[in-house]
NUSE-76023 format. One record per residue (C-alpha): residue number from 1; residue in one letter; z, x, y. Coordinates in Angstrom, 3 decimals. Example, Ala and Ser with C-alpha at 12.3 -4.5 7.8 and 13.67 -1.06 7.14 Angstrom:
% NUSE-76023
<rec num="1" residu="A" pz="7.800" px="12.300" py="-4.500"/>
<rec num="2" residu="S" pz="7.140" px="13.670" py="-1.060"/>
***
This chain:
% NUSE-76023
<rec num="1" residu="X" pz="-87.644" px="-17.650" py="-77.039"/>
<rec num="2" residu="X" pz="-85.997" px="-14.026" py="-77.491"/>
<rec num="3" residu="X" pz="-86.867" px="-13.510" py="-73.604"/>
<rec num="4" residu="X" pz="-85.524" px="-16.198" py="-72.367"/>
<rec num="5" residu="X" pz="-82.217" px="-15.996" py="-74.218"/>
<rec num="6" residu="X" pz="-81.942" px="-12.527" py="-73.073"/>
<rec num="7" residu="X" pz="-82.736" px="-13.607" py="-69.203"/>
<rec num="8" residu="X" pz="-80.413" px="-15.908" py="-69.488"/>
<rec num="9" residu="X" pz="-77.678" px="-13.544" py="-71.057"/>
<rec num="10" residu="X" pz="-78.030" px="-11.217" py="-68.363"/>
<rec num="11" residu="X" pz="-78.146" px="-13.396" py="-65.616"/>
<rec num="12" residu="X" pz="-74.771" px="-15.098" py="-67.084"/>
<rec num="13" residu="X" pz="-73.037" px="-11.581" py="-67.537"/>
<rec num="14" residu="X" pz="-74.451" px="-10.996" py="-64.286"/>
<rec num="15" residu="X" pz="-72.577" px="-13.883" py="-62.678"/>
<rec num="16" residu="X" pz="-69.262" px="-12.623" py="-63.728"/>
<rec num="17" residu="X" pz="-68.194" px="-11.443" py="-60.516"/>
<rec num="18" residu="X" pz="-67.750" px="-15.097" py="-59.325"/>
<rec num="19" residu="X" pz="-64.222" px="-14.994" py="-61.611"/>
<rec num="20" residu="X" pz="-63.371" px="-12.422" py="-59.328"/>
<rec num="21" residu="X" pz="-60.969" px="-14.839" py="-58.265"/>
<rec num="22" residu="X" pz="-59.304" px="-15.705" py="-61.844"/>
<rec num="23" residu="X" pz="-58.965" px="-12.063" py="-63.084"/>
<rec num="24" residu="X" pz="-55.137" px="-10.603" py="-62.320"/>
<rec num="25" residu="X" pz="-55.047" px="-7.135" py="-60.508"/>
<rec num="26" residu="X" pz="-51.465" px="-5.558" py="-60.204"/>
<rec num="27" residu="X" pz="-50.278" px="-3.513" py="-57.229"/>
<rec num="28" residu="X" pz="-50.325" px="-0.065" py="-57.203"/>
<rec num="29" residu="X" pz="-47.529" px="1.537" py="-55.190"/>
<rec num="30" residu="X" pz="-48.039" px="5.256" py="-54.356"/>
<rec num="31" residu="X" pz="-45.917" px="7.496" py="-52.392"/>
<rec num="32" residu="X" pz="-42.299" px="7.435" py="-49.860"/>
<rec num="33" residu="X" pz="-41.861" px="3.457" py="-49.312"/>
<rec num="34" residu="X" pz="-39.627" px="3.561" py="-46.523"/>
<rec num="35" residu="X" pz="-38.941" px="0.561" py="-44.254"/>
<rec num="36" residu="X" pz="-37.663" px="0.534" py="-40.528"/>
<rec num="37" residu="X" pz="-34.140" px="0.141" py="-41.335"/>
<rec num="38" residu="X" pz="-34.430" px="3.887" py="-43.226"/>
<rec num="39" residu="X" pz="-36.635" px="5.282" py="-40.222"/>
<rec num="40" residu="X" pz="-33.903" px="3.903" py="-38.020"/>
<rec num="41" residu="X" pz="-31.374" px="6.297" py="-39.116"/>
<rec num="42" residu="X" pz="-33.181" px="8.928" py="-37.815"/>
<rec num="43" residu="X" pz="-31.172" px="11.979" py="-35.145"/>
<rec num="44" residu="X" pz="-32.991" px="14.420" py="-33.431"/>
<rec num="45" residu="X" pz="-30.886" px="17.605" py="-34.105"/>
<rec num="46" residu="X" pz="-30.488" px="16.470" py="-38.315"/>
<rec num="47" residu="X" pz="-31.017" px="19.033" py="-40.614"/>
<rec num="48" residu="X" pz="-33.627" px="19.315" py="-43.613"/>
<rec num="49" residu="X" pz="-31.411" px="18.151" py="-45.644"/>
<rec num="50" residu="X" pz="-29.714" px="15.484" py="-44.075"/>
<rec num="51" residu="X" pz="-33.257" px="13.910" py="-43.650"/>
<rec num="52" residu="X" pz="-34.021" px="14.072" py="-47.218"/>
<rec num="53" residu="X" pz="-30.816" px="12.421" py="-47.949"/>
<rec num="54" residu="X" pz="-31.729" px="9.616" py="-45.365"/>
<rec num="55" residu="X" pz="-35.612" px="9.446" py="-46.518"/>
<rec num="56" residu="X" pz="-36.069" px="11.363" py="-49.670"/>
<rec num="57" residu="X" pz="-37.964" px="14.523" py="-50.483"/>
<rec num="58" residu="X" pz="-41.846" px="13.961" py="-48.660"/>
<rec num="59" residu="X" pz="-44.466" px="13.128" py="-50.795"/>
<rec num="60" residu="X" pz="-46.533" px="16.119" py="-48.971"/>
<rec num="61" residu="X" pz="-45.395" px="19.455" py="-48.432"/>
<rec num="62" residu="X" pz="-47.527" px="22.332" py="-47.262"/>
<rec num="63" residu="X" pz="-46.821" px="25.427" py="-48.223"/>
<rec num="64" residu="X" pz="-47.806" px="26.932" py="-44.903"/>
<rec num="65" residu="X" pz="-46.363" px="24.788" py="-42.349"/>
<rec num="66" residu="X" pz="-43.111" px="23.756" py="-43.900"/>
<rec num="67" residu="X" pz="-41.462" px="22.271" py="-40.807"/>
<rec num="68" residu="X" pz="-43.713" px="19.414" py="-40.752"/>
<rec num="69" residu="X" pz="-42.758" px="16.820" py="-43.378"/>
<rec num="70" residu="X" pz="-45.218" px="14.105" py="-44.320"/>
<rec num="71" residu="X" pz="-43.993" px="10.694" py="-45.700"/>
<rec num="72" residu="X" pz="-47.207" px="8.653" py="-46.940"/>
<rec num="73" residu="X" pz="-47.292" px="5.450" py="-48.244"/>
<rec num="74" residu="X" pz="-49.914" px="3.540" py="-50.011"/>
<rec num="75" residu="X" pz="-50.282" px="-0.059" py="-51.432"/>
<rec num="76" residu="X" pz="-53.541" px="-0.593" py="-53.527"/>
<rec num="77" residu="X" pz="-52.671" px="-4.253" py="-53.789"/>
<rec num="78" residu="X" pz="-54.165" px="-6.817" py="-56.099"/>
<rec num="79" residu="X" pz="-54.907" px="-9.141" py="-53.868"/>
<rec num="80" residu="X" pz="-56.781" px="-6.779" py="-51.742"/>
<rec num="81" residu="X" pz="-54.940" px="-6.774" py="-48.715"/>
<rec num="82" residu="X" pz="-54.315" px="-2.946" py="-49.342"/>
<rec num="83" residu="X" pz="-52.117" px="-0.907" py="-46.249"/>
<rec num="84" residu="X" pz="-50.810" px="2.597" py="-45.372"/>
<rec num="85" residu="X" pz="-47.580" px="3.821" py="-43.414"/>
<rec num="86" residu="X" pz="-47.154" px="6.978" py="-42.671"/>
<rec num="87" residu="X" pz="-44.295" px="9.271" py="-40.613"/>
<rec num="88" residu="X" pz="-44.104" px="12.865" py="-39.854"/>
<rec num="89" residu="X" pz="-41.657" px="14.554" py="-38.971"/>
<rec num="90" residu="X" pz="-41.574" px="17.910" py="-37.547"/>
<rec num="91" residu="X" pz="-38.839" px="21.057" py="-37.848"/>
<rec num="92" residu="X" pz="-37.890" px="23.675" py="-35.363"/>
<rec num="93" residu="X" pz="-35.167" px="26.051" py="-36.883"/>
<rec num="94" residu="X" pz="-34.028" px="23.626" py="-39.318"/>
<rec num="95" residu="X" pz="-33.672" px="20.760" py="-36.979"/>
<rec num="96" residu="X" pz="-35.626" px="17.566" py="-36.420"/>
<rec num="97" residu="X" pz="-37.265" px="17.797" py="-32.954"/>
<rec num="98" residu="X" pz="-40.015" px="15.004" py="-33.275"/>
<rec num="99" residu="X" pz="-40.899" px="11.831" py="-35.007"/>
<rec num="100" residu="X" pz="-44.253" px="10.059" py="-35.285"/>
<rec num="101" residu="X" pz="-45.337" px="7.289" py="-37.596"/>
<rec num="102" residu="X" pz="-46.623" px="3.225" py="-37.924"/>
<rec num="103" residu="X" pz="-43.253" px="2.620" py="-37.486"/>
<rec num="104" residu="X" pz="-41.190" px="1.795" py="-34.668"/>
<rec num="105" residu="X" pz="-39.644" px="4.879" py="-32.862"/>
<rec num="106" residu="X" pz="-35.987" px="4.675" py="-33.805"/>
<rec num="107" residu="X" pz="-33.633" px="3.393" py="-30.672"/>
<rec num="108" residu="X" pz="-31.054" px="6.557" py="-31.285"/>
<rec num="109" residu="X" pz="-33.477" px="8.959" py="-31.971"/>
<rec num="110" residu="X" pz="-32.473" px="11.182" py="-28.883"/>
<rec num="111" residu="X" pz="-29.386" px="11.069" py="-29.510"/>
<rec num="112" residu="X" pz="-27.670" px="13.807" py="-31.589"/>
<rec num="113" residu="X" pz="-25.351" px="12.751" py="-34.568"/>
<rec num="114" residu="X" pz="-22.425" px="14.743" py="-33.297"/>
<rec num="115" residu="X" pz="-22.308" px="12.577" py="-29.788"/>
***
């Protein structure tokens, strides 16, 4: 009788991944969240600093290559329809020179702020 009740225990602890469904998972947000509208005000020609102002400090820096900025996002979600967007951004002489990311190139990228 002992084995049997213990089969059975395990096989019904065993069958708790079936309330997968039931059991609530929250998001987890990590990194820049940045949307197209923020990417959008992107010049070439902007400084360091005006790009922080328009993005925010990047979540990566390397220490070694500091004129390429990397701005990583990453949503663990509950639901499990988990995603990444990422953008980076590259310096010459303290000036943006190129842009590449999941997001759409911005329309007025070539075009300097002072024009």
């Amino acid at each position: 009788m002992k084995k049997l009740l213990l089969a059975s225990l395990v096989i019904a602890l065993s069958g708790c991944s079936v309330f997968d469904g039931l059991v609530h998972r929250i998001d987890v947000p990590q990194g820049n969240y940045l949307e197209q509208r923020d990417v959008d005000q992107l010049r070439i020609g902007m400084s360091k600093e005006q790009v922080n102002y328009v993005l925010g400090a990047p979540v990566a820096e390397n220490v070694f290559a500091d004129d390429t900025w990397y701005y990583v996002f990453n949503m663990d979600s509950g639901s499990g329809d988990d995603y990444r967007r990422t953008v980076t951004l590259t310096f010459v002489d303290n000036k943006l020179t190129d842009y590449a990311g999941d997001f759409d190139r911005p329309k007025n990228f070539d075009t300097p702020l002072d024009q």
